[in-house]
SETORKOL-862202 format. One record per residue (C-alpha): residue in one letter; x, y, z. Coordinates in pm, whole numbers, padded with zeros to 5 digits, always signed. Layout:
// residues N
aXYZ...
//
This chain:
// residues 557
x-03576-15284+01779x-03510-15393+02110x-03146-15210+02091x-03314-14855+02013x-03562-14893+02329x-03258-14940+02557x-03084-14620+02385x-03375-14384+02427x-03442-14532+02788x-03088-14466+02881x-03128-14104+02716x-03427-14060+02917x-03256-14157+03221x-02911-13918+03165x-03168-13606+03063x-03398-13709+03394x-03018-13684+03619x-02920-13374+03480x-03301-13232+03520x-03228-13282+03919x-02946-13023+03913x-03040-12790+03660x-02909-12516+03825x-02569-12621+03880x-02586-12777+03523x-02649-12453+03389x-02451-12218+03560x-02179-12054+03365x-01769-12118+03456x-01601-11760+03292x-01299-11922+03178x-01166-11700+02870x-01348-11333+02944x-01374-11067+03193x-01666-11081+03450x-01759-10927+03778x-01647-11218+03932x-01314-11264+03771x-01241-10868+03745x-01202-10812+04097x-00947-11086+04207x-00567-10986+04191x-00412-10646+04319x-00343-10535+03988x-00736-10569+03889x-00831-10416+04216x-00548-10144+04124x-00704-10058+03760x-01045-10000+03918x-00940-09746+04183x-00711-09585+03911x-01064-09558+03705x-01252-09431+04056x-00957-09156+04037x-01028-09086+03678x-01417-09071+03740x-01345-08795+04007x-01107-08567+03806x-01343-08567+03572x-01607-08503+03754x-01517-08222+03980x-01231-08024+03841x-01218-08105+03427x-01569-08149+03407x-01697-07889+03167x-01968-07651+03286x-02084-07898+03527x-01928-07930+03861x-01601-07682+03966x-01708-07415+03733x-02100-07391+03852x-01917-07394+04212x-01774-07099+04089x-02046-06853+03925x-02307-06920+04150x-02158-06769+04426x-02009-06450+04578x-01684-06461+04347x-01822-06480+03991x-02128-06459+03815x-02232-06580+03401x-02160-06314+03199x-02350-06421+02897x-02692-06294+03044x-02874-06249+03348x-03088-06563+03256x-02807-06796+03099x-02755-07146+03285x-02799-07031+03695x-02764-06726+03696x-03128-06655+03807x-03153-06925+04079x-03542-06784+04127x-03573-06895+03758x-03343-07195+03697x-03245-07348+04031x-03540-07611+03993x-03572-07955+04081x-03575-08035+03686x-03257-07847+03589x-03038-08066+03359x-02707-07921+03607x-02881-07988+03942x-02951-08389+03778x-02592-08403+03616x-02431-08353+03901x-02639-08599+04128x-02581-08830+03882x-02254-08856+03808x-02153-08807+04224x-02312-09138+04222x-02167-09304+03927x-01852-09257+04149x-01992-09410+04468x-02147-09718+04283x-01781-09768+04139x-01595-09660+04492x-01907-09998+04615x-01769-10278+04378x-01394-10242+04537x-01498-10174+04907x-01767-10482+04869x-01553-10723+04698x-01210-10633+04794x-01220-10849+05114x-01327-11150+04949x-01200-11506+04980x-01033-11590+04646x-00886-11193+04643x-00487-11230+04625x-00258-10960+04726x+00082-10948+04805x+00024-10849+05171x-00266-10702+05399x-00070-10319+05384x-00112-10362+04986x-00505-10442+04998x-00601-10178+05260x-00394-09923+05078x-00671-09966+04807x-00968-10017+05011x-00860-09685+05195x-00847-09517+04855x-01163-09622+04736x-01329-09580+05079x-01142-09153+05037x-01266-09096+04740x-01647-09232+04837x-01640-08997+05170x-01531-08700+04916x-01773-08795+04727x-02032-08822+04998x-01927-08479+05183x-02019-08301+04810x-02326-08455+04817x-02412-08384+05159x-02332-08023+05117x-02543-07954+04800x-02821-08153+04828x-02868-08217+05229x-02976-08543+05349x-02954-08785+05070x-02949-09150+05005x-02673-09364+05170x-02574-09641+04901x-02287-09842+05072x-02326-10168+04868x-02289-10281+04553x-02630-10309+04349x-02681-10604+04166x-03044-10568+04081x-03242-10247+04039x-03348-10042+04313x-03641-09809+04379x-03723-09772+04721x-03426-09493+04840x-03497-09254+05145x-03291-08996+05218x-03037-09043+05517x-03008-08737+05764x-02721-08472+05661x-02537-08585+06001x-02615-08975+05901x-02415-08881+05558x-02142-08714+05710x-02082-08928+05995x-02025-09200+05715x-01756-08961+05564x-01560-08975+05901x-01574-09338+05901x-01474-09413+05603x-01230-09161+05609x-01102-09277+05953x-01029-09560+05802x-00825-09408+05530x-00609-09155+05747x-00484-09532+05929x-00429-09715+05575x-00341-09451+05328x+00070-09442+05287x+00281-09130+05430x+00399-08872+05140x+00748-08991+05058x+00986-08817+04734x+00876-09165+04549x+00495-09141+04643x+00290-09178+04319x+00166-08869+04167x-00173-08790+04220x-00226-09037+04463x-00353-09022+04790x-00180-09017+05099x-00265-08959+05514x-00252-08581+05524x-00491-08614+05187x-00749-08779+05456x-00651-08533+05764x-00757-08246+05545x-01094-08406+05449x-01109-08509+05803x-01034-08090+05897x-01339-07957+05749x-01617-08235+05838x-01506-08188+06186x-01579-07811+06098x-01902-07881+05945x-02028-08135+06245x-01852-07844+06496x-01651-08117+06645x-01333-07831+06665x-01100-08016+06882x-01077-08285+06621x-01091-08081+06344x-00780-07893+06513x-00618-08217+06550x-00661-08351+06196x-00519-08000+06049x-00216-08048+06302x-00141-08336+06116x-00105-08207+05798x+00092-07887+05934x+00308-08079+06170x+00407-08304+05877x+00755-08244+05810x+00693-08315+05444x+00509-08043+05357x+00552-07659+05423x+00376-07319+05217x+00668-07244+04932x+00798-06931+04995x+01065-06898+04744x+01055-06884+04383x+01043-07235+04201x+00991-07468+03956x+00949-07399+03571x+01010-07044+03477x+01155-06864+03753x+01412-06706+03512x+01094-06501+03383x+00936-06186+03638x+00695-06347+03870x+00672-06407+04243x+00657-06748+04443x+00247-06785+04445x+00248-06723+04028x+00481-07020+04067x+00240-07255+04238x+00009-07195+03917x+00322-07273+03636x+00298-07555+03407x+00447-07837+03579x+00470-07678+03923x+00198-07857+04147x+00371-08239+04187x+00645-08271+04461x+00848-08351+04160x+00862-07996+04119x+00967-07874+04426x+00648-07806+04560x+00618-07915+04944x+00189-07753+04922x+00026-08003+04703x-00104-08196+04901x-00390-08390+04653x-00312-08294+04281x-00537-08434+03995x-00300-08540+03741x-00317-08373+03357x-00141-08549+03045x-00066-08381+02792x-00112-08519+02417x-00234-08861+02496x-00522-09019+02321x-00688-09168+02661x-00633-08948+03025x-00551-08634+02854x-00866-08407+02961x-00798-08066+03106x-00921-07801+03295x-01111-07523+03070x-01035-07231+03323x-00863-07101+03066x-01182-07117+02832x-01462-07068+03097x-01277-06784+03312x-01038-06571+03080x-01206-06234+02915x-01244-06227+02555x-01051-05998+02516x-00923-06045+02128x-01295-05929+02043x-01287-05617+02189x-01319-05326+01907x-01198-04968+01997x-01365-04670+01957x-01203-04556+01647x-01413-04902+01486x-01086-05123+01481x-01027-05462+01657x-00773-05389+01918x-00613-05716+01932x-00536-05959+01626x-00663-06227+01843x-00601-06491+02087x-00239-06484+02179x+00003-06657+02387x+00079-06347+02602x-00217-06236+02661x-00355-06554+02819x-00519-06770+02475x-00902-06807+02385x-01118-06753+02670x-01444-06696+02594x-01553-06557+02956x-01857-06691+02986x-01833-06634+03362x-01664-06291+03491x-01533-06182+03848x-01744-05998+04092x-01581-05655+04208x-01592-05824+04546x-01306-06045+04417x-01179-05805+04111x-01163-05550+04411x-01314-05522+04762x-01104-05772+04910x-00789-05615+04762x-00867-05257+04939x-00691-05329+05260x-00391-05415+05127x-00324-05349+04765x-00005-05482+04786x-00075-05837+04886x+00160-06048+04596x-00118-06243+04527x-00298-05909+04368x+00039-05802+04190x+00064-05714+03826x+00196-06115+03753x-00106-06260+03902x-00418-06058+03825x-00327-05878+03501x-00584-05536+03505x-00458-05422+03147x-00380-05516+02819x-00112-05354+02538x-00338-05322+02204x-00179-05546+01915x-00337-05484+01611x-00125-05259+01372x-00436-05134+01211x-00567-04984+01543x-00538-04610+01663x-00436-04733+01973x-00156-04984+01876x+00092-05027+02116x-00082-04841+02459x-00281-04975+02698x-00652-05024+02626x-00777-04928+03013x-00529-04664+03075x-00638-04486+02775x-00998-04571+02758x-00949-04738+02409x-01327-04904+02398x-01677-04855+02565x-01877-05127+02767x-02173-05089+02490x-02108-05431+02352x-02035-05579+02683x-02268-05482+02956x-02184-05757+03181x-01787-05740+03097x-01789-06076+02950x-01491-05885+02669x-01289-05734+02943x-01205-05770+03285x-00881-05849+03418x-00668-06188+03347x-00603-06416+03666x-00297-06572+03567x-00358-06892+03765x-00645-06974+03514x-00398-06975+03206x-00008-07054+03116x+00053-06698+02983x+00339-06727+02734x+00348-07096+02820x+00117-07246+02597x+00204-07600+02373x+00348-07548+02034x+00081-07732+01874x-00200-07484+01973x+00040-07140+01764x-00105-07054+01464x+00221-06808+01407x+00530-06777+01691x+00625-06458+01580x+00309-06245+01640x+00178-06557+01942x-00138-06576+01738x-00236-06920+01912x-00634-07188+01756x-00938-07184+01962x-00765-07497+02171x-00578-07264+02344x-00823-07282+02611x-00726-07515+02879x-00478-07489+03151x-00236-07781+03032x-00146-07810+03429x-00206-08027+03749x-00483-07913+03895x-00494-07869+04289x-00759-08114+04503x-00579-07964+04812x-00309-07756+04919x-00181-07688+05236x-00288-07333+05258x-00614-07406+05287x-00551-07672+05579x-00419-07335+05778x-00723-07143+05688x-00954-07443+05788x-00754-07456+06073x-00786-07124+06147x-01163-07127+06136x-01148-07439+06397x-00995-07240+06635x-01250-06947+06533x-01530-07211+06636x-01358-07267+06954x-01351-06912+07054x-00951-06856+07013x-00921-06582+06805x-00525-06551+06855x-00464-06859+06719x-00684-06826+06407x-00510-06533+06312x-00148-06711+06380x-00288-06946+06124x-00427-06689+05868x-00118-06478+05937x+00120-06782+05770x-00036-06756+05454x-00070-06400+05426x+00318-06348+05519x+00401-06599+05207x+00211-06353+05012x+00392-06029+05188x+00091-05958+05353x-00014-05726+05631x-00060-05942+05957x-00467-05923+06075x-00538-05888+06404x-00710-06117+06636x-01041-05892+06687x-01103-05798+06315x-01098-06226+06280x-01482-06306+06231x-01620-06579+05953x-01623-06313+05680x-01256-06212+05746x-01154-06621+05703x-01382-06635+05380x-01201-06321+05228x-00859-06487+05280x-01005-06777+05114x-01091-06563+04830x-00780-06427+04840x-00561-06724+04850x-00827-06986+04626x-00999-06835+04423x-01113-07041+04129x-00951-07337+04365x-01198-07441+04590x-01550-07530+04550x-01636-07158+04627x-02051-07250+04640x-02005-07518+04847x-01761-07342+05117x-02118-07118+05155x-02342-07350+05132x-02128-07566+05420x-02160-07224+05610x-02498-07162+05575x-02442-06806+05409x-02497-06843+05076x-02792-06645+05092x-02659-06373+05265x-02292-06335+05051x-02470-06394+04713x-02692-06136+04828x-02406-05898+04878x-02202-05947+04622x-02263-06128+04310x-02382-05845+04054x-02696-05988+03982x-02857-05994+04366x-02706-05672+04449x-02849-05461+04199x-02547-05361+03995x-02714-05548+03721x-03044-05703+03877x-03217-05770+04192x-03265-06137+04180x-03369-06312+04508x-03175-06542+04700x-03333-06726+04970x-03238-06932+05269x-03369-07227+05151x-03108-07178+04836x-02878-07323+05117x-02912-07678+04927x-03021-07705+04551x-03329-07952+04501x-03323-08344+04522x-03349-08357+04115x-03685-08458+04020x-03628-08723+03739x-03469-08886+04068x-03794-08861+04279x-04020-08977+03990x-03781-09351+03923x-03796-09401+04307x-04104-09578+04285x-04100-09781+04554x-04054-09525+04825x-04073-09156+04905x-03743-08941+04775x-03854-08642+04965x-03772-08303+04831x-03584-08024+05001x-03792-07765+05162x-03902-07452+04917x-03849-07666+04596x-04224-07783+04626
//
């Protein structure tokens, strides 16, 4: 008896020392599986993440269905929805509200990429981090830290002032305040001052799709523009221009130049935006894979931009096309059509600017269907159908060739080669898609020296990418902030985040109230106000924030 006292007394005893450091007793050692703590240790961990920050942004800004680029796109001055005058934001009087599932998306998922861009910067400094030299772990940080301040300058544009999250959260938080707009940009220039000092020079072996200085000199460009800090902004442009590695392509290239076509159809060819290529523009390319089961998303320009044509039906009752066809650009379904200010207007002064030539914006089509009266001719030229059925032109346009690989498309999208009858997933570029090219670092140059005052030098700027384009030379005094935004349209359309460029201008009150069809009264007379400058802090966003005041943007009350 006396031998099972002394056991349960000793038992007592062990269970009483272990008591004393119960937290150390039960804190778990990850030996055999992934953690936070032992994810983030080596450079090839750290390496995976920022490959998944890249992946997060592609697919977020340029692939990312009718969220993101393509909203950029028909909200603005260039475009406009053509399914209706109410569909999606088309009616920003009627839809632009603070509980509109695009205006949350979008908030959301900019800061799905900033939590992610947190972990790295927050961790990647860390004691027990191992990396095969200090150049190796500030090439990463510098990514993550570019890809948070592009992140940031996107969110600062649409939405204002909005919360600054620079660490990782490891708890739930619900007391954010907005930061000022200058507070969120001036955090864009540090972090990417940072990256234009760590980020690697382009070289022929540089990574595709990866970052590099002049990626972070451009960036740097236009949020000296936006905080008016010219000199810089002049500066940062220089060193992208300067840079003996890259140069506007001038001659043909690439994939295809055995076919008609002209050198800027050739920046828009399968396979033509890497340096791989030939190209000397790109400057930030997101990368597209073809035929992979993970990576493989594409752009759906083709889908979202191209006419649908194949169901226009002539006036003698027959379809005039047999359908979606290789040469005639594949399924589009055009749910968002060209204004005439970029269809036309800003073609008038010089019709014969290449990048308005019969291989880049495509004004007619050559009916196909053998049962149709007008088999064989031209469909405009010979007024072969009405706009009954398609008030808003959603059917027919024109085809911009840069949104689509015209007789290009994969062999696994043909339903028959012989006729180039091609499946409804002939809808997507298949291409590279352009981040940045170094046309517009000359046209954001050009408006830095505009802010200065030095007209001459703007237009030396503007005049280098109109003469790859055989354009007619502008003249210092007809240089203003409209000229610079019609060269934009001219050289990037359905390229750059066209509502944003406004927005960062302040004008997209006043060109949406020129130009897009419904605010001008071609089709109605919606109102667009100043206030539409920024789109509304989203309110599912304001109502979780319960610990503090989210405060909404002005005329969103």
């Amino acid at each position: 008896m006396r031998k099972y006292r002394y056991t349960i007394v000793c038992l007592i005893l062990t269970l009483s020392f272990f008591s004393c450091n119960e937290e150390e007793w039960l804190e778990e050692e990850v030996i055999d599986f992934y953690s936070a703590d032992n994810s983030y240790e080596t450079a090839a961990q750290f390496n995976s993440a920022v490959a998944r920050l890249y992946n997060l942004t592609d697919l977020y800004t340029v692939w990312g269905g009718a969220t993101s680029f393509f909203i950029f796109q028909y909200t603005s001055d260039v475009a406009y929805d053509a399914i209706s005058p109410t569909h999606e934001l088309n009616s920003y009087p009627d839809n632009l509200t603070p509980e509109n599932v695009r205006v949350r998306t979008l908030w959301q998922r900019y800061y799905e990429i900033v939590t992610n861009a947190n972990v790295i910067i927050g961790r990647i400094d860390g004691e027990n981090t191992q990396f095969d030299s200090e150049e190796q772990r500030n090439t990463l940080k510098a990514e993550a830290l570019f890809l948070r301040a592009f992140i940031y300058k996107n969110l600062g544009i649409t939405y204002g002032g909005v919360p600054l999250l620079l660490e990782e959260l490891t708890e739930p938080k619900r007391d954010f305040v907005r930061a000022s707009q200058e507070e969120v940009f001036a955090q864009c220039i540090n972090d990417l001052e940072f990256a234009a000092a760590n980020l690697p020079e382009v070289t022929e072996l540089s990574e595709e799709g990866r970052l590099t200085k002049a990626a972070a000199y451009h960036l740097l460009t236009e949020l000296y523009i936006i905080t008016k800090d010219y000199d810089k902004a002049i500066e940062s442009a220089s060193k992208v221009i300067d840079n003996p590695n890259y140069a506007l392509m001038t001659s043909r290239f690439g994939s295809k130049t055995d076919q008609p076509g002209d050198v800027y159809g050739d920046l828009f060819r399968r396979g033509n935006q890497n340096r791989s290529s030939g190209n000397t523009e790109g400057i930030w390319v997101a990368q597209y894979e073809y035929n992979v089961t993970a990576g493989g998303r594409g752009s759906i320009l083709t889908q979202y931009f191209n006419p649908g044509y194949y169901n226009l039906v002539g006036t003698d009752g027959e379809n005039l096309f047999l359908g979606p066809t290789n040469q005639h650009g594949g399924r589009g379904i055009g749910w968002f059509s060209p204004s005439d200010y970029l269809l036309n207007d800003v073609w008038e002064s010089d019709p014969n600017d290449m990048r308005n030539s019969e291989y880049n914006i495509i004004r007619d089509l050559v009916a196909d269907n053998t049962e149709s009266a007008f088999y064989g001719q031209k469909i405009v030229e010979n007024n072969a159908f009405t706009d009954d059925a398609d008030p808003y032109h959603r059917y027919w346009n024109a085809i911009f060739a840069k949104t689509t690989p015209i007789n290009d498309f994969p062999d696994e999208v043909f339903v028959d080669f012989e006729t180039g009858e091609v499946t409804r997933n002939a809808s997507q570029t298949f291409r590279d898609h352009y981040h940045m090219r170094l046309a517009e670092t000359y046209l954001l140059r050009a408006e830095a020296y505009l802010g200065k005052g030095n007209l001459g030098l703007a237009a030396d700027d503007i005049n280098r990418v109109r003469a790859r384009s055989n354009a007619d030379p502008v003249e210092a005094g007809e240089v203003d902030i409209d000229y610079i935004l019609d060269e934009r349209t001219r050289e990037l359309h359905m390229e750059e985040y066209r509502m944003q460029t406004l927005m960062r201008l302040g004008l997209m009150d006043e060109r949406k109230a020129r130009f897009n069809p419904f605010y001008n009264g071609k089709y109605e007379n919606y109102s667009v106000e100043e206030y539409h400058n920024f789109w509304p802090i989203p309110q599912q966003e304001i109502e979780r924030n319960t610990e503090a005041t989210l405060e909404q943007n002005p005329g969103y009350n």
